[in-house]
N, C-alpha and C positions, 0 to 999 in steps of 0.2 A: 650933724651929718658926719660921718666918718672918710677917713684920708680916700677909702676903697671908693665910695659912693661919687665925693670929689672927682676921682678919675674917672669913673664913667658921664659924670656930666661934663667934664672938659674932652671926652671921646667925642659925644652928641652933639657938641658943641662946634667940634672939629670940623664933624661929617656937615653940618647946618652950614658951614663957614665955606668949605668943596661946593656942594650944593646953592650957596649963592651966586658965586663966582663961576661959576660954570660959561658963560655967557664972557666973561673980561677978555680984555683982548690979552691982557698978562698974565692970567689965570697959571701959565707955565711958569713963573719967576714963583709965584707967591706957593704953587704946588710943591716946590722946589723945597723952601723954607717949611711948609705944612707938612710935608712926609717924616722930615725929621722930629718933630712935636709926636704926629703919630706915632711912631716906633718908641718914641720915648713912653708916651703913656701905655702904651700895650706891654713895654718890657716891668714897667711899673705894677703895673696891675697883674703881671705873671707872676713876676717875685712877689705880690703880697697875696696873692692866693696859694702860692707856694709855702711861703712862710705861716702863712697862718692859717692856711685852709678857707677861707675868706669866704661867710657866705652871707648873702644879702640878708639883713635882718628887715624890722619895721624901720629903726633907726634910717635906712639908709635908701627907705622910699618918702617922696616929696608927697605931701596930701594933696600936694595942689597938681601933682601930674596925673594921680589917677582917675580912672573913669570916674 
């Protein structure tokens, strides 16, 4: 799996982590902490589509996520 692929499952992974928590009563403390993660992998993932043009290969789909 490549570095690019990585940051999109830690993206999924982010949004699944909002989406459980939705419900918490502290859900604002831990969003707090969670938005900074996000901006980090979206400025990550710009720069490396930037830098390399970065485009999803086979390499970088999971067998086990598709239909």
């Amino acid at each position: 799996m490549t570095e690019y692929a990585k940051l999109l499952a830690a993206r999924i992974q982010l949004e699944n982590i909002v989406e459980l928590t939705k419900e918490n009563e502290y859900k604002d403390y831990m969003y707090r902490h969670l938005v900074l993660i996000h901006v980090e992998i979206e400025r990550q993932l710009a720069n490396m589509a930037e830098k390399d043009k970065t485009v999803l290969t086979d390499k970088d789909i999971d067998p086990k996520m598709t239909p």
